[in-house]
N, C-alpha and C positions, 0 to 999 in steps of 0.2 A: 294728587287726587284727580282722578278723569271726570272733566264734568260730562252730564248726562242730562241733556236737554229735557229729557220728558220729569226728572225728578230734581230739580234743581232746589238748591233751600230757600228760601225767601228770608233777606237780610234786614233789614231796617239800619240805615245809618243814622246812629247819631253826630252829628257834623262839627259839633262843642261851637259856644260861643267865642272864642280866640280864632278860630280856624272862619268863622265864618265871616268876623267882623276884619279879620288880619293877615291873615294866610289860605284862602280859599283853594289856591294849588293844593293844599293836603288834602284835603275833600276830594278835588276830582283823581288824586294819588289814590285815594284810598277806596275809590269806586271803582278804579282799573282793578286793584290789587283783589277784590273782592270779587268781581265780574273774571275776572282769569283765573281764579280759585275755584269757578265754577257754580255760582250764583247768582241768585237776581237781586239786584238791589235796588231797594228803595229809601227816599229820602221823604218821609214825612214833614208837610208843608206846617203842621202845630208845633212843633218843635222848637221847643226856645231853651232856657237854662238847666241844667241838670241839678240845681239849688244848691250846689255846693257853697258859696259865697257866703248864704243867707244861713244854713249848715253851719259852718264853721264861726261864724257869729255869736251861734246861740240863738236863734231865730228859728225854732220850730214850728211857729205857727206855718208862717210863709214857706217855710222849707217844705212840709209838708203838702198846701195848696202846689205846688213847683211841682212834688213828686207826681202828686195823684193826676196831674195832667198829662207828663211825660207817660206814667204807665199809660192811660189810657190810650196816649197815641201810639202806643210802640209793641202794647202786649200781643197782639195781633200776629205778629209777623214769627217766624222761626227764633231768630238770633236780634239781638240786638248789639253791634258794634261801633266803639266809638275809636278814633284816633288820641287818643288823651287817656294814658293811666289812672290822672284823679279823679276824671268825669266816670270815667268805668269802672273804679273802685266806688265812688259815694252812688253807683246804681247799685250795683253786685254787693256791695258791701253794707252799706249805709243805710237803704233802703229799707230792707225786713227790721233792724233795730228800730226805723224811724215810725215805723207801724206794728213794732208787737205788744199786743196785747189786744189792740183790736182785731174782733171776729170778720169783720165787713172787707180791710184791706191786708189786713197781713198775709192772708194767703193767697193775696193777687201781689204783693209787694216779693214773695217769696219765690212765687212761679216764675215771676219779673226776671228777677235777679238772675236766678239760673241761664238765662236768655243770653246774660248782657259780658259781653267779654271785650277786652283791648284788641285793638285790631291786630298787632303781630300776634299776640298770642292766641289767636281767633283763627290767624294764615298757619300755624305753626300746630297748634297741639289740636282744633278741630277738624283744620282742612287739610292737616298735613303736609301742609305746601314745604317742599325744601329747596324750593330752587325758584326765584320769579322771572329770571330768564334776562335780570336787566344785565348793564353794561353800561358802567361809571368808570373813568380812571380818576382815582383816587385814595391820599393814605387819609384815612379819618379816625377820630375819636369818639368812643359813646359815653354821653351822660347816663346813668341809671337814675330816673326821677324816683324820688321816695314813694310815692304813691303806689306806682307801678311796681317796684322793687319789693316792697313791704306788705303791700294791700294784696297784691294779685302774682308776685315770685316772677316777674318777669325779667329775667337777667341774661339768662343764654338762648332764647327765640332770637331777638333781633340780632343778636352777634351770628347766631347758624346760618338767616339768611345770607346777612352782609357778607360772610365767607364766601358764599355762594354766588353772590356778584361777581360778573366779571371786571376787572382792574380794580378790585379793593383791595387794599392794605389796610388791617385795623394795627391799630399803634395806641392802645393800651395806656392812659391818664394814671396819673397817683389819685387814688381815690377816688376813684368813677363813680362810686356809689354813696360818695354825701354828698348831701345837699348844696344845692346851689343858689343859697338865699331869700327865692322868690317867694314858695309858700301861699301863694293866693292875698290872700288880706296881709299876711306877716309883715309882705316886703312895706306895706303900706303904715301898718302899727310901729315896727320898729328899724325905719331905715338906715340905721346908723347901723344896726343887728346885721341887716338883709345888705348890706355894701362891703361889711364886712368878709360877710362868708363869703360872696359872689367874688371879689376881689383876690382870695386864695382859692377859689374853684377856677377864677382863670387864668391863674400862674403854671395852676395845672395842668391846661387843655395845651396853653401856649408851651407848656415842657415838654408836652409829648412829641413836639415836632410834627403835626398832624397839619393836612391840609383844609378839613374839614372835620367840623366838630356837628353829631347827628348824637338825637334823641327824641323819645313818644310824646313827650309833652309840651304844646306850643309856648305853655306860661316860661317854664324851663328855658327853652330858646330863646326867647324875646328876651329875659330879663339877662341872659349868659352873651348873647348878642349885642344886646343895647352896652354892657359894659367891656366888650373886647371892642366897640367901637370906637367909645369913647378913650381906651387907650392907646390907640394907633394901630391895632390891632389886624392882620391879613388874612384871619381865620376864615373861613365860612364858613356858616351854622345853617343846616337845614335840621328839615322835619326825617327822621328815616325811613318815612312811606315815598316823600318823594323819592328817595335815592333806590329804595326795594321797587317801584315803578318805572326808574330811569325816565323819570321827570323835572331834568336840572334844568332847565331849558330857562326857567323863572329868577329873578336875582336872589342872591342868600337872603335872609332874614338880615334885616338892618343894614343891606346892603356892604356887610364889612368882608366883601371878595376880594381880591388881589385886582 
């Protein structure tokens, strides 16, 4: 897509709590990637949790007080994109259920929603981006997070672009698309569960013979990272905005590079 200075969309990022508190490069990945898409972006300074935590809990009350905040800060702008398939699934998704039936917010929860998209599939199926122009050598592997996968069908955007890199090789995992134990609260409810699955999601990544292991969800990386490290592991795990930006420049996630 050509941007066009005089009609540009006005974006609002949302920056997810992982990405801001642990990986801030995806943030400014995903401000390039958004700004060369042909947009203005802005980062609202209110922005804290998307309540998923509190959500997933059972804790409607507080989930709700979370939501009616973020609407207010975000409903403003054209789009609303976040780097995180779950944070963009429980806006888009989660949101209108968690207000219907009230007259006051459901059809600001609803209008909300429509707003809020993943950011590949925000570059991909709004902005039509097919190409970011970067230039990585590298053979890599993608995770499909459930979220993303399931909540929002994102499965062949971020593979179209990575094609589109120059020096990528994708190299294709046995079962890309289960889970990979984290789960948000899960891993923390049942670890024995969450070490499990994570333990055979990276027998997987480590089969494909891939030099770098990329996916949209920081929780995903960290928790798929922390355990290829702790197995002596030579993987690299980024985010795959950095790599759609050609922003490797930063160490992998848990530092487990070669």
């Amino acid at each position: 897509m050509t941007p066009d200075p005089e009609n540009r969309p006005r974006v609002a990022l949302f920056v997810t709590c992982l990405v801001d508190l642990f990986r801030p490069s995806v943030g400014f990945a995903a401000v390039k990637l958004i700004e060369d898409a042909g947009c203005e972006v802005h980062v609202p300074a209110a922005q804290t949790c998307c309540g998923q935590p509190a959500y997933n809990s059972g804790d409607k009350t507080d989930t709700r007080e979370i939501a009616e905040q973020v609407i207010e800060a975000f409903e403003g702008f054209d789009f609303i994109v976040a780097p995180s398939g779950s944070c963009g699934a429980m806006m888009k998704k989660h949101y209108p259920e968690l207000f219907a039936g009230d007259p006051a917010w459901e059809p600001r929860a609803r209008a909300f929603a429509e707003k809020c998209h993943e950011l590949v599939s925000f570059l991909t199926d709004v902005m039509m981006v097919r190409d970011t122009g970067a230039a990585v050598s590298a053979e890599v592997t993608y995770h499909d997070s459930c979220s993303g996968l399931r909540e929002l069908g994102i499965r062949d955007q971020p593979r179209k672009l990575l094609n589109a890199v120059e020096g990528i090789t994708i190299k294709e995992m046995q079962d890309p698309d289960v889970c990979c134990g984290f789960g948000g609260t899960f891993c923390v409810k049942y670890p024995d569960i969450s070490n499990a699955i994570v333990t055979k999601k990276t027998g997987n990544i480590e089969g494909s013979e891939a030099e770098m292991l990329l996916a949209g969800d920081l929780g995903c990386l960290m928790n798929m990272a922390g355990k290829l490290k702790r197995s002596g592991s030579t993987v690299e795990v980024r985010h795959v905005a950095e790599v759609l930006a050609g922003m490797t420049d930063t160490p992998p996630i848990a530092g487990s590079g070669k």
